[in-house]
C-alpha positions as CSV (number, residue, x, y, z in Angstrom):
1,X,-11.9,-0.3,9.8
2,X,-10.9,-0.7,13.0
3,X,-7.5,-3.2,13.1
4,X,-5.8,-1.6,10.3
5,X,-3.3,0.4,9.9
6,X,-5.1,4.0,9.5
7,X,-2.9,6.6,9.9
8,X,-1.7,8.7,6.6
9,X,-3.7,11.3,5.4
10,X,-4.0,13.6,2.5
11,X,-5.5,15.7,0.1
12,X,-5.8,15.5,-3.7
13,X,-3.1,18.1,-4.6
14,X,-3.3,20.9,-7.5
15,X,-0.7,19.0,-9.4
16,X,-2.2,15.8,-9.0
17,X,-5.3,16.7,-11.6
18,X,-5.0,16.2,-15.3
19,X,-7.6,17.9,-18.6
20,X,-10.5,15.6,-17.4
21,X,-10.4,17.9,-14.3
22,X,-9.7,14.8,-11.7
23,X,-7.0,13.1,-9.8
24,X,-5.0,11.4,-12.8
25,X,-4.4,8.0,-12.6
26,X,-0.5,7.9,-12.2
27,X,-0.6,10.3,-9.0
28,X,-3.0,8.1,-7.6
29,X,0.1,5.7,-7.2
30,X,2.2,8.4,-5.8
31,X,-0.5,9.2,-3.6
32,X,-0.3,5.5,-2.4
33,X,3.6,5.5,-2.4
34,X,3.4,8.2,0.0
35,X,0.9,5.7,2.4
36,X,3.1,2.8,1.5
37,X,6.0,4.9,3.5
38,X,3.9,5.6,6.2
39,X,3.4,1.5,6.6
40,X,6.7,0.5,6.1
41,X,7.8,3.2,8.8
42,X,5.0,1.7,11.1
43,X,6.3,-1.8,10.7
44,X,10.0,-1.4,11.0
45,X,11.6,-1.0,7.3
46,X,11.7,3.1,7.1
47,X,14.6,5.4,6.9
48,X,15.7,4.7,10.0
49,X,16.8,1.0,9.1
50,X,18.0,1.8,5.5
51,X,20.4,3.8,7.0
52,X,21.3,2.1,10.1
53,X,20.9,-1.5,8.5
54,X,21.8,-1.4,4.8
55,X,18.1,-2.7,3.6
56,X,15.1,-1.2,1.7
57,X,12.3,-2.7,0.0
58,X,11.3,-2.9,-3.5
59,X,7.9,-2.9,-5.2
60,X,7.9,-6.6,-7.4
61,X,4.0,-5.8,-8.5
62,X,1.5,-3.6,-7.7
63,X,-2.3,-3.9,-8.9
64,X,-4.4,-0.2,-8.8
65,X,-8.4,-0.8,-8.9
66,X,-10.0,2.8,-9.6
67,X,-13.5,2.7,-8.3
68,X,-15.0,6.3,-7.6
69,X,-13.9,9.6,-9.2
70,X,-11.7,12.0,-6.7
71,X,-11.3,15.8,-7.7
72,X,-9.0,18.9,-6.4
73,X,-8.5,19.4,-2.7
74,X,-10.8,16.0,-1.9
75,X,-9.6,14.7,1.4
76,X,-7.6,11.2,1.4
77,X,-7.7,8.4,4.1
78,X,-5.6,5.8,3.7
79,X,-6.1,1.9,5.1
80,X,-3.3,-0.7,5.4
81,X,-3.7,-4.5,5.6
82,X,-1.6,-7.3,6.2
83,X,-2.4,-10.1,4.2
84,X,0.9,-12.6,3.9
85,X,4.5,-12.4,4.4
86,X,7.8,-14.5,4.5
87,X,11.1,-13.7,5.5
88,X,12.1,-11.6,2.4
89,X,8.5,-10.5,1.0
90,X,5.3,-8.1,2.1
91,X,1.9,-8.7,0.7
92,X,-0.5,-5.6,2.1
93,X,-3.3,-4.1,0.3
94,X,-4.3,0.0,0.9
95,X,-7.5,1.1,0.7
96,X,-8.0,5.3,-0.4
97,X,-11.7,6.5,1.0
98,X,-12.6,9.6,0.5
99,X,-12.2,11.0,4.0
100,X,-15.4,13.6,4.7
101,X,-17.6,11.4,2.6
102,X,-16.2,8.0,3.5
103,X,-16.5,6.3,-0.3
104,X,-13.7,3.8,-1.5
105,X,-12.1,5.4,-4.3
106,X,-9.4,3.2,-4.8
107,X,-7.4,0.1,-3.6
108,X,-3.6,-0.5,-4.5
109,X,-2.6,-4.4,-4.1
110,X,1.4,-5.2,-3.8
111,X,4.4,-7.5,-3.4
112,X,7.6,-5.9,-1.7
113,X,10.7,-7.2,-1.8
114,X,13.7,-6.6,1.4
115,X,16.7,-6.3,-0.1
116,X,20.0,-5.3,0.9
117,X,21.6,-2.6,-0.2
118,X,25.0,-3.9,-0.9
119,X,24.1,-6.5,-2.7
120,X,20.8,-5.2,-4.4
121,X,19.3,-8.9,-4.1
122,X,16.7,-10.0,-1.6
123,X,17.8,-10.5,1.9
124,X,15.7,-11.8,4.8
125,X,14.1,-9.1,7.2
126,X,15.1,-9.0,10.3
127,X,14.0,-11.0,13.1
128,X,12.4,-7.5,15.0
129,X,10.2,-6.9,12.0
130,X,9.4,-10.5,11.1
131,X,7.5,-10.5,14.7
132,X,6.1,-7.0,14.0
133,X,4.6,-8.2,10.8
134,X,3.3,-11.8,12.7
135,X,1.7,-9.4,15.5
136,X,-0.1,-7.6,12.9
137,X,-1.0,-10.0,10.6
138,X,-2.6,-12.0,13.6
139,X,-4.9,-9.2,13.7
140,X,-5.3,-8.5,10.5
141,X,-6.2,-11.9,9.1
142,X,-9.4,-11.7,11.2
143,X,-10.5,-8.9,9.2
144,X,-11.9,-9.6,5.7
145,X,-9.8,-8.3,2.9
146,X,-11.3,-6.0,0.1
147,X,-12.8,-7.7,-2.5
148,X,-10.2,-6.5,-4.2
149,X,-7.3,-8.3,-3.5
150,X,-6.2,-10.7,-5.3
151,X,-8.1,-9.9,-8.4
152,X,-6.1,-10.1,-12.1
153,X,-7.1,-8.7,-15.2
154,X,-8.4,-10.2,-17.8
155,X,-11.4,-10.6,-20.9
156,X,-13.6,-13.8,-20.9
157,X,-13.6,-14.9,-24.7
158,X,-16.6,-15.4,-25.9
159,X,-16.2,-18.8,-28.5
């Protein structure tokens, strides 16, 4: 979608398949770790900062929806948005399509923390990528999120 952040790609590794002959479900969230270091790089929070300016970012929750079946060597495209922030947390949802065929396969929901790394505690970003993040998320609110986001999990009882 044009707007959001759409710049890592990659394939379903050898490694990442389990007996059923698929992508397993836990590399699916190291595929979208890998993505989620490609955003943080693009807004301001990537190695380069840790080491110069004592931060990171934790993960506080993350929510994986599985929709379509991936196999060995399927190509990845990964989509970023923007959908809230505040001085010491990141709200951003990725989408995984299947790049050649262009199906949603999955969609990975989280809540970073910034923290510092002396103190291990949150610690407010700084001011740089607090604008970065306000420049994006000016665009990116004008896109609709998945209809994924913000979903929880759950059973309706039946009485």
């Amino acid at each position: 979608m044009e707007g959001l952040f759409d710049t890592h790609r990659d394939r379903v590794r050898p490694e990442w398949i389990d007996y059923n002959d698929h992508f397993n479900m836990g590399f699916y969230l190291v595929a979208f770790d890998l993505a989620t270091d490609a955003w943080l790089e693009h807004i301001g929070l990537g190695p380069g900062q840790k080491q110069s300016l004592g931060v990171t970012t934790f993960t506080l929750e993350a929510h994986v929806n599985y929709l379509r079946e991936l196999r060995r060597d399927a190509p990845l495209r990964f989509t970023t948005q923007l959908l809230g922030f505040d001085e010491k947390r990141i709200h951003y949802i990725h989408q995984m399509f299947h790049e050649e065929e262009g199906f949603l396969a999955a969609t990975n929901e989280l809540m970073s923390l910034h923290v510092s790394e002396q103190t291990r505690r949150a610690a407010p970003m700084a001011a740089a990528v607090q604008e970065r993040l306000a420049e994006i998320l000016a665009v990116h609110r004008t896109i609709d999120p998945p209809a994924q986001a913000g979903r929880s999990i759950g059973l309706q009882m039946k009485t």
